[in-house]
SEMAR-829698 format. One record per residue (C-alpha): x, y, z; residue number from 1; residue in one letter. Coordinates in steps of 0.5 Angstrom, whole numbers, plus 500, padded with zeros to 3 digits. Layout:
(r (X Y Z) NUM a)
...
! end
This chain:
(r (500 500 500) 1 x)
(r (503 507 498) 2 x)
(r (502 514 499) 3 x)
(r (503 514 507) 4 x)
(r (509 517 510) 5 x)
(r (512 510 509) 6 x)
(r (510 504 504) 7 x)
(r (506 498 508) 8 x)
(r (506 491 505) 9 x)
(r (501 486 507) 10 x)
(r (503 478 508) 11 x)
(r (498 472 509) 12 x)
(r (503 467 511) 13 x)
(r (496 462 512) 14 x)
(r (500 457 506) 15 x)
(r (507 458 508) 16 x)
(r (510 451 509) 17 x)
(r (517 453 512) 18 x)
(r (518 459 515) 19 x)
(r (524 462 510) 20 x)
(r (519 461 505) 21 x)
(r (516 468 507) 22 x)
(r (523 471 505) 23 x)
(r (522 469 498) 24 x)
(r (515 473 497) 25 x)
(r (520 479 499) 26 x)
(r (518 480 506) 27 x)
(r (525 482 508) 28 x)
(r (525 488 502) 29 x)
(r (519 490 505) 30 x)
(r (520 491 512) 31 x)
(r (527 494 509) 32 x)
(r (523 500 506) 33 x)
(r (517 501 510) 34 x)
(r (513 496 514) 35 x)
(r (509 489 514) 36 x)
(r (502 487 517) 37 x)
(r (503 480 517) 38 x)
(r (497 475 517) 39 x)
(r (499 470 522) 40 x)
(r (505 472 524) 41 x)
(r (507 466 528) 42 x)
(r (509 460 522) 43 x)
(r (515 465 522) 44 x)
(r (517 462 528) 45 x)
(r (525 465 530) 46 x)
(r (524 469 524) 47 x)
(r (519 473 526) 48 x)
(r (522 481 527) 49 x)
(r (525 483 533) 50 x)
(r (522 490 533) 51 x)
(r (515 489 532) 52 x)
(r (507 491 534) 53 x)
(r (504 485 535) 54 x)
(r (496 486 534) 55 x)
(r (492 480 537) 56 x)
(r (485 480 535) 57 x)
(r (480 477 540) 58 x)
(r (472 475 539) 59 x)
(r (468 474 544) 60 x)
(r (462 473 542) 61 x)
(r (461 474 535) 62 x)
(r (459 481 535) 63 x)
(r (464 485 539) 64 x)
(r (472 485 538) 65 x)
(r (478 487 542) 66 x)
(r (485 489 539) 67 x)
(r (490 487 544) 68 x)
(r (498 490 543) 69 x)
(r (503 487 544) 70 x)
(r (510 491 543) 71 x)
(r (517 488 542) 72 x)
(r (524 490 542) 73 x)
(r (524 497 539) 74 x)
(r (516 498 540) 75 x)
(r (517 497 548) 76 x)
(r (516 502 553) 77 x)
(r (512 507 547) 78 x)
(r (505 509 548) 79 x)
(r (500 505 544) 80 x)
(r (493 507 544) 81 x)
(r (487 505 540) 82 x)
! end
């Protein structure tokens, strides 16, 4: 997506069988030049980036939604609202 103040790239890693293969979809270049919003995230196990947002979608009834974040790295200590 263009026309921010940076570019953001958008993953879903739902089919990946092997975490690398994440990196041949050009997830490294996109995190070089801007930032990812990675559908589940946690198929790249180790891989995943050190300095990240975390936002877990939760349901608890069908209707209502809560966002959860979650900072890692460079993000901790930042102040995050919704």
């Amino acid at each position: 997506y263009e026309g921010g103040r940076f570019p953001v790239a958008h993953f879903d890693l739902y089919r990946l069988e092997r975490a690398d293969e994440a990196f041949e979809l050009g997830l490294d270049e996109a995190l070089e030049r801007g930032a990812a919003v990675i559908e589940w995230a946690e198929r790249l196990g180790r891989h995943l980036p050190r300095h990240r947002l975390d936002v877990i979608m939760q349901s608890d009834n069908g209707e209502t939604r809560h966002a959860r974040l979650s900072p890692h790295g460079a993000w901790e200590g930042r102040a995050l609202a919704l």
